[in-house]
C-alpha positions in Angstrom: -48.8 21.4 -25.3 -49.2 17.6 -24.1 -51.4 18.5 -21.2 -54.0 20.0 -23.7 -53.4 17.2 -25.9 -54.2 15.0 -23.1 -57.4 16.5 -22.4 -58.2 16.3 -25.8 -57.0 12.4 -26.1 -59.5 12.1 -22.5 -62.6 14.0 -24.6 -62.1 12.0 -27.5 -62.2 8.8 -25.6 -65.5 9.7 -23.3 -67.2 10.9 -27.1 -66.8 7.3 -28.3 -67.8 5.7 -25.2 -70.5 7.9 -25.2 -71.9 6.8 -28.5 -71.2 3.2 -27.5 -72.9 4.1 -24.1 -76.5 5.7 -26.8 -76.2 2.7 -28.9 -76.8 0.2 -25.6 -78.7 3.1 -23.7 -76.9 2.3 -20.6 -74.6 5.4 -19.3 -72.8 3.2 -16.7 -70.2 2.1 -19.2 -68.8 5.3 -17.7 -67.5 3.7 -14.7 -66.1 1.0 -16.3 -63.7 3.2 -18.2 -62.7 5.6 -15.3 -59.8 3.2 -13.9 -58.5 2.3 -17.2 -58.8 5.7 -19.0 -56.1 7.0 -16.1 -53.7 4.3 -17.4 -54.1 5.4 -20.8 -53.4 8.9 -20.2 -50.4 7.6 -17.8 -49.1 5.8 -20.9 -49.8 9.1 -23.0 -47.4 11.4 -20.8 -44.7 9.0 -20.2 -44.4 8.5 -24.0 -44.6 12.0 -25.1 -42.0 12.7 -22.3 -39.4 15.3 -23.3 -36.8 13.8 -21.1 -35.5 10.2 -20.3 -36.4 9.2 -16.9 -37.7 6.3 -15.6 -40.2 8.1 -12.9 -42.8 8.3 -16.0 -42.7 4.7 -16.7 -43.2 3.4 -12.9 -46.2 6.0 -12.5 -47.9 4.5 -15.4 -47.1 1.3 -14.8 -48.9 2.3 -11.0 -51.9 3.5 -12.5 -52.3 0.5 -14.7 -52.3 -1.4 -12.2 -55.0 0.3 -10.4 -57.0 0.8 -13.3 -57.0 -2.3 -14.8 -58.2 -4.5 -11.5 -60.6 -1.0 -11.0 -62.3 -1.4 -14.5 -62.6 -5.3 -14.3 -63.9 -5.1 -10.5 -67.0 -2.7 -11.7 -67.4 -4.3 -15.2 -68.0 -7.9 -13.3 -70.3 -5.5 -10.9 -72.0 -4.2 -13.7 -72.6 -7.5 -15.8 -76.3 -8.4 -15.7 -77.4 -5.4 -13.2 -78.5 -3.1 -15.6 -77.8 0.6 -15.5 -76.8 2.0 -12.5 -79.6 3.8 -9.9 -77.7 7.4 -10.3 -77.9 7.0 -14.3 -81.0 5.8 -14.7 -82.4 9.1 -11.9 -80.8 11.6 -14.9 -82.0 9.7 -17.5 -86.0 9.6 -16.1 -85.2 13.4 -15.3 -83.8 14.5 -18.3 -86.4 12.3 -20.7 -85.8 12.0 -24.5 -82.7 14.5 -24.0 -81.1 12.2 -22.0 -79.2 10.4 -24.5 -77.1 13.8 -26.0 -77.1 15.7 -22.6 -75.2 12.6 -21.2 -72.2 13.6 -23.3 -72.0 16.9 -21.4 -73.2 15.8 -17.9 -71.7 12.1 -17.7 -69.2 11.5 -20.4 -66.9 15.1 -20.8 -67.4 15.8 -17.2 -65.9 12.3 -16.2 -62.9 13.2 -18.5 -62.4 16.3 -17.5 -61.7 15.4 -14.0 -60.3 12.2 -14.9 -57.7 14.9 -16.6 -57.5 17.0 -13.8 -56.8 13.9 -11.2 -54.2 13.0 -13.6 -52.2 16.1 -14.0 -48.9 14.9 -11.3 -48.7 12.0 -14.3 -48.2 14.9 -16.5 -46.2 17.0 -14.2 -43.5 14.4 -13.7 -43.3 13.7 -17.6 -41.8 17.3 -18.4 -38.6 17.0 -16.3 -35.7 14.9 -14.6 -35.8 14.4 -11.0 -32.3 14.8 -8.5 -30.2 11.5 -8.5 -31.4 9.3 -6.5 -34.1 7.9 -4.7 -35.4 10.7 -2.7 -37.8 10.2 0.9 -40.7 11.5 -1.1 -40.2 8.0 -3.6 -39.7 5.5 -0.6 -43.2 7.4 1.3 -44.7 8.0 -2.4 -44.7 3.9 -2.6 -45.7 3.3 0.5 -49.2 5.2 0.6 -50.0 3.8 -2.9 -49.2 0.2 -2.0 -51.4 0.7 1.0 -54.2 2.4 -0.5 -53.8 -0.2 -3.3 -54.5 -2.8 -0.6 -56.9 -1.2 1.3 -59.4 -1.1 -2.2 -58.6 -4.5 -3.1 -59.1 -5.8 0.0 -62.5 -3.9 0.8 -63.8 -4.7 -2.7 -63.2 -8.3 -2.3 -64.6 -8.6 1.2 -67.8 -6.7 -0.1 -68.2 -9.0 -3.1 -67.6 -12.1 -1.2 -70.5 -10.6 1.7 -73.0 -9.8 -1.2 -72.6 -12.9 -2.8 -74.3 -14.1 0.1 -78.0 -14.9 -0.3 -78.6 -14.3 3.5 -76.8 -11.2 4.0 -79.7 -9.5 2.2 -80.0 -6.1 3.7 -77.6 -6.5 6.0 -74.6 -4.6 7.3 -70.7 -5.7 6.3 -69.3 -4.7 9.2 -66.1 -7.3 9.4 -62.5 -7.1 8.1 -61.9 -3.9 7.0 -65.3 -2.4 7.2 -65.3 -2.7 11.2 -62.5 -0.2 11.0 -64.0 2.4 7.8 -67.4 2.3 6.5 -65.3 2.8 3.4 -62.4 1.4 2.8 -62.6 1.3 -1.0 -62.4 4.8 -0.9 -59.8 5.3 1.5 -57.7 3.3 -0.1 -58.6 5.0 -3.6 -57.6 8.1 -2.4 -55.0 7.1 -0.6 -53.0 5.6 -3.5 -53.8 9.2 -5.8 -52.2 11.2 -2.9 -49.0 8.3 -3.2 -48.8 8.8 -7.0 -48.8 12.8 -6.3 -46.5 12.3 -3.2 -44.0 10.0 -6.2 -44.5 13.1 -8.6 -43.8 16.1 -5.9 -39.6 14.9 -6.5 -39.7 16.5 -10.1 -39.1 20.0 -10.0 -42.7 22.0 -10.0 -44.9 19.1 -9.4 -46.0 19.7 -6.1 -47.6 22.7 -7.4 -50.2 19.9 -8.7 -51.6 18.9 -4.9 -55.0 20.4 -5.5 -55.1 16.9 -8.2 -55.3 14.8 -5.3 -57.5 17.0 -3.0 -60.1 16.8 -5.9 -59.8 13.2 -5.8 -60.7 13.1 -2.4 -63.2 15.6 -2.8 -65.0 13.3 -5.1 -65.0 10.2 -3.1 -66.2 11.8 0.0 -69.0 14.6 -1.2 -70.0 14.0 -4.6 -69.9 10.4 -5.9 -68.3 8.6 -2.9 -69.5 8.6 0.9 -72.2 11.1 0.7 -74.4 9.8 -2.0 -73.7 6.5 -1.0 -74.7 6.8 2.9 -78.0 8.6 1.8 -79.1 5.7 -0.3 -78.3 2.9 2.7 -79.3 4.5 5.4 -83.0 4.7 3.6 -82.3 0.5 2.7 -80.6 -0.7 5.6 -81.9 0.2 8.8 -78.6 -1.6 10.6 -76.7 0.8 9.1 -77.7 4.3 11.7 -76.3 2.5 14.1 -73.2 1.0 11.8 -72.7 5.2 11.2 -72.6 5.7 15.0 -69.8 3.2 15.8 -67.5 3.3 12.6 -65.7 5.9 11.1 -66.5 7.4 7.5 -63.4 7.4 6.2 -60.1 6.6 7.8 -59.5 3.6 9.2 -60.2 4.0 13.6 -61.0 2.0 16.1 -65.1 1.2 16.3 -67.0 3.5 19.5 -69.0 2.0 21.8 -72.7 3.1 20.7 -75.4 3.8 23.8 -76.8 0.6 23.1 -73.4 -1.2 23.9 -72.9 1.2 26.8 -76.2 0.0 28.5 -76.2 -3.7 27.7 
């Protein structure tokens, strides 16, 4: 079945990143190949498609677009910083097995959920949708164009504030980021539930919504907000009070904190 050879296509990928990842002992070559390895599994489905439609080809040509600025955003991140805080916690935990437990723990897990995440790309591969252009496409486009934005946007404002010698331990809390302490992530997992909303016209894909639940899962309680916030709110003092006033995750407008209320 393609979907299994798609997993295996995703496990074979991580195993030679992984090695790459041993050779320069620095695990956070990961990341960089999250954004793009959903393109090339996009590209994998639309290919192997049993039936000629078009809906394949847009979808990939979606996630390629998203993965490619994705990958080249963190691999510019990455350049010069060394491996990432999380990586480097496993690795001091985890000692001299480190280096072949991080295919397991790091490298296959990514995939595998990068596989999951991806399965609407496969869904809407094996069939045809009804003539056309159903509500579902014109509201499918929409949330991935704005999520698209929102993540570009937030991730240029954030470089552009960090680039900033003086803004040293500081709070961003302008543009976007007066309205979400995370836009980024919004806007990531705003565009996965467009490319599931674009899938859900072929027959049996919505069955695949628990794809972008997962996604959301992820940026908001494992790698996303949670970890995140616990590691700023120990650097940035500002950023208790950033927490009382802005919302975590949806864009709202900023409360009034008791400070502001007594001034």
């Amino acid at each position: 079945m393609t979907v299994l050879a798609g997993l295996l296509l995703v496990l074979a990928l991580a195993t030679i990143l992984w090695l790459c990842s041993v050779r320069v002992e620095d695990a956070s070559i990961a990341d960089i190949w999250w954004g793009p390895g959903f393109a090339i599994l996009a590209w994998f489905y639309a290919i192997r498609s049993p039936v000629p439609a078009w809906r394949p080809i847009v979808l990939a040509i979606f996630v390629t677009l998203w993965g490619a600025r994705l990958g080249l955003h963190i691999a510019r991140r990455h350049r010069g910083a060394g491996e990432d805080r999380r990586y480097g916690a496993m690795r001091a935990r985890h000692g001299t097995a480190f280096w072949w437990r991080s295919h397991f723990t790091v490298f296959w897990l990514q995939g595998i959920l990068l596989w999951f995440v991806a399965l609407p790309l496969f869904a809407a591969s094996r069939r045809a949708a009804p003539a056309g252009v159903p509500w579902t496409d014109i509201a499918g486009v929409a949330l991935f164009a704005a999520g698209f934005a929102f993540e570009t946007v937030g991730d240029h404002q954030l470089t552009r504030f960090r680039a900033v010698a003086s803004n040293r331990g500081r709070v961003l809390d302008s543009g976007l980021w007066r309205y979400t302490r995370h836009p980024n992530y919004f806007g990531d997992a705003l565009l996965w539930w467009g490319v599931y909303v674009l899938s859900a016209a072929v027959p049996g894909a919505w069955t695949m919504i628990a794809s972008p639940i997962a996604m959301t899962v992820l940026l908001l309680r494992v790698s996303g907000v949670t970890l995140l916030e616990a590691q700023l709110t120990v650097s940035k003092p500002a950023y208790k009070d950033y927490i009382a006033r802005t919302s975590a995750f949806v864009p709202w407008r900023p409360r009034r904190t008791a400070a502001k209320l007594h001034s």
